[in-house]
N, C-alpha and C positions, 0 to 999 in steps of 0.2 A: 215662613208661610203663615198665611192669618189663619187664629184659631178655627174659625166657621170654617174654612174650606179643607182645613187637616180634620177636623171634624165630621164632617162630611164624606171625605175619601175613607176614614176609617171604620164607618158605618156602611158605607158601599163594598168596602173588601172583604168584611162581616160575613154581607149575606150573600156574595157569592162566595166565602168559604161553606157558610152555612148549607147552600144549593149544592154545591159540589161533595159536602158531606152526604147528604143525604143520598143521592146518586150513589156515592160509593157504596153506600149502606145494604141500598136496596140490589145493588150488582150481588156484593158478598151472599144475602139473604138468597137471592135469586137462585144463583150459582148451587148452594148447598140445599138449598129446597129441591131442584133440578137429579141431583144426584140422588134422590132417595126413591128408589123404585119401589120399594114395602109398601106395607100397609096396606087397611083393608078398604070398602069400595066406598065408603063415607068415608073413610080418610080421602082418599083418591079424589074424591068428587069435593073435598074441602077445597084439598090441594088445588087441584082445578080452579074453583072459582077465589082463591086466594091470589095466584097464580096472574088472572085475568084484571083484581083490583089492584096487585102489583104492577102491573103492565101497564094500565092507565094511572096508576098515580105515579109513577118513573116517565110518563111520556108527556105530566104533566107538569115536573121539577126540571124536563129536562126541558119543557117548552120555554119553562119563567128561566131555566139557567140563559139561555140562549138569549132571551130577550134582556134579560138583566145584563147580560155580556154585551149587548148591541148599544143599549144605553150608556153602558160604562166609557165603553170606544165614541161616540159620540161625544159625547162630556169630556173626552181628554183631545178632540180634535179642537171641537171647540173653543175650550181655554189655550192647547196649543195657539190657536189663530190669533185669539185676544194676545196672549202674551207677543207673539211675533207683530203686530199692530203697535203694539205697546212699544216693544224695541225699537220698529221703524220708527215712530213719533221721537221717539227718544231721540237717535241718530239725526234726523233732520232736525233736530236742535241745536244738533253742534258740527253739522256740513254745510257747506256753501251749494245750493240745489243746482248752481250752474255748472261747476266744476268736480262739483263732490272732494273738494280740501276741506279742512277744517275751517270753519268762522271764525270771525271777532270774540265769540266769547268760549270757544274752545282755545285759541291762540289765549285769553287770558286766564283761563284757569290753568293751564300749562305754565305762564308765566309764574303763576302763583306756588303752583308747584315745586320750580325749581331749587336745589339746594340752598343750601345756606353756605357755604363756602363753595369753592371753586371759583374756577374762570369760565363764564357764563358770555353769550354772545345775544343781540336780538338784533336784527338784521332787517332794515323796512326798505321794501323797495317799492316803485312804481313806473308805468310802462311810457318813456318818450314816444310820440309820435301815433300814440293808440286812439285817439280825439278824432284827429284825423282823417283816421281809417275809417273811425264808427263815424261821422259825420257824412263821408265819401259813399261807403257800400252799404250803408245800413248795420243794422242792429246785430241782423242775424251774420253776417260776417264778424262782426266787434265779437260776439257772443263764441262763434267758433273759432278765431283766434284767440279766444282768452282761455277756450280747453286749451287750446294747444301750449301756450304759455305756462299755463297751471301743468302740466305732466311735464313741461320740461323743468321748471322748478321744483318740483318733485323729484324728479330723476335728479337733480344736480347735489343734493343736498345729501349727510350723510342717514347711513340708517339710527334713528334714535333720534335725527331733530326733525323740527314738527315747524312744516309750511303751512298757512294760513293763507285764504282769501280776504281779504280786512273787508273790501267793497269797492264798485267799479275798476280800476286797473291795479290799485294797491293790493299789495301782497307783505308777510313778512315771514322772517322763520326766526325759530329759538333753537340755539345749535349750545348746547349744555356739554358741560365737562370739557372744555378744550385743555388743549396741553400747551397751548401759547397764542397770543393774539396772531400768531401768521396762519393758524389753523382757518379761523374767521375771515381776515383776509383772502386765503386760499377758495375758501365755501363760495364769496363775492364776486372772486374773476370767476369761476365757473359757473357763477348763476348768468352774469354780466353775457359772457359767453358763449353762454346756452340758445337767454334770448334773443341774441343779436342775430341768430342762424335765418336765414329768409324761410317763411312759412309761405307754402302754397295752397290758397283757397279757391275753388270753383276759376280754375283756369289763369288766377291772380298769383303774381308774388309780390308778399308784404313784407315790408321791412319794421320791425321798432327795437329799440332798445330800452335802456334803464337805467334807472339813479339810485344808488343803496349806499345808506348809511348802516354803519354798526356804529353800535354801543358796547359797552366790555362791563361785565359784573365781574368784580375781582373779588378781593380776599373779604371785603365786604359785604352782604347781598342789599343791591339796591331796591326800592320800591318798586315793582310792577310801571306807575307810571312814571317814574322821574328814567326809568331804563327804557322805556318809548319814546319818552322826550328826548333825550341824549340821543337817539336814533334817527329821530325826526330831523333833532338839526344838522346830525350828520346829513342824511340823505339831502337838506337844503342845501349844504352848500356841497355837494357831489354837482346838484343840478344846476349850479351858478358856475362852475369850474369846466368851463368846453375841455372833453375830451379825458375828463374824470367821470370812471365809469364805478365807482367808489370812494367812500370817503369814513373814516374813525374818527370816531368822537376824541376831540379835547377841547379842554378847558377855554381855550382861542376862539372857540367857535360862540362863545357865551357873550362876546361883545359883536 
């Protein structure tokens, strides 16, 4: 927390302890003034008008307590709000505003992330036939089918890897710690198979599918980019391959 504002709040709790001291003070004093029925008729008549300047100066600590409490709540709504502003700001930095997945540069800090040993998957896909559709029905249909796609790539994927929107139909996911490349393999026909389901939009059913390459970080850990390149050329030649709805990187694919 910055100094000025711990600063501030512990000056503010001060003097409403300070308010509420005093309160208690003059209750105590009240209380036990109250109780003393003696004494003689100028004491009485002290008491009295003692009695009366207690009265207004407790209706006047309790006026500032009350006001001082309303100001303190306020001040904490307020920064409440900025802070929550703040977070949103944040968040739309690293979400895709169409879909709400993670972006290009959450998908790379993730990448960045990733261990340094294990067997590590990065997995790029992008949607056949979506050009098409957005050229055919307009935008706002492209745009509602690409929710749709995005929560079924989501759903298809395990809990712990992390789908990506990259930009217009491309997608990828980082699917870390696997326990053998058929895992990754495994992720691919399900994503594959996800998407290929027919989507119905506004009385339409749309057909597309996809082209996904993986890459494999093994005992290794590779660069951030040479493990999206490796990915990329898989998924190129998944898409030059009719009726390959996947494709792993090797070393063959480099000529």
């Amino acid at each position: 927390m910055d100094v000025g504002i711990r600063a501030l709040l512990l000056n503010r709790g001060l003097g409403l302890l300070l308010l509420a001291g005093l309160a208690g003070l003059y209750a105590i004093f009240a209380i036990d003034l109250f109780q003393d029925e003696g004494g003689t008729v100028t004491g009485r008549r002290m008491r009295v008008e003692l009695d009366e300047f207690l009265l207004y100066g407790s209706s006047l600590i309790l006026l500032l307590f009350g006001f001082s409490f309303n100001q303190h709540r306020g001040r904490l709504r307020e920064r409440t709000k900025r802070l929550r502003a703040e977070r949103d700001a944040r968040d739309l930095g690293y979400h895709d505003p169409l879909t709400g997945m993670p972006n290009r540069r959450a998908f790379g800090e993730a990448l960045d992330g990733l261990a340094p040993s294990g067997l590590h998957a990065v997995l790029m896909l992008d949607l056949n036939g979506f050009k098409a559709i957005n050229d055919t029905h307009g935008h706002g249909t492209g745009d509602a089918l690409l929710r749709v796609i995005a929560d079924r790539i989501a759903g298809a994927v395990r809990e712990g890897d992390t789908a990506a929107r990259l930009g217009g139909d491309e997608f990828a996911v980082i699917a870390p710690g696997l326990a053998s490349p058929e895992v990754a393999k495994a992720i691919a026909k399900r994503l594959a198979e996800s998407i290929a389901r027919p989507v119905f939009l506004d009385g339409r059913t749309l057909h597309v599918g996809s082209g996904i390459g993986i890459a494999l970080s093994r005992a290794e850990k590779l660069a951030p980019e040479e493990l999206t390149r490796r990915a990329d050329l898989a998924l190129y030649a998944a898409k030059r391959s009719e009726g390959v709805a996947f494709r792993l990187y090797g070393p063959e694919l480099e000529a």
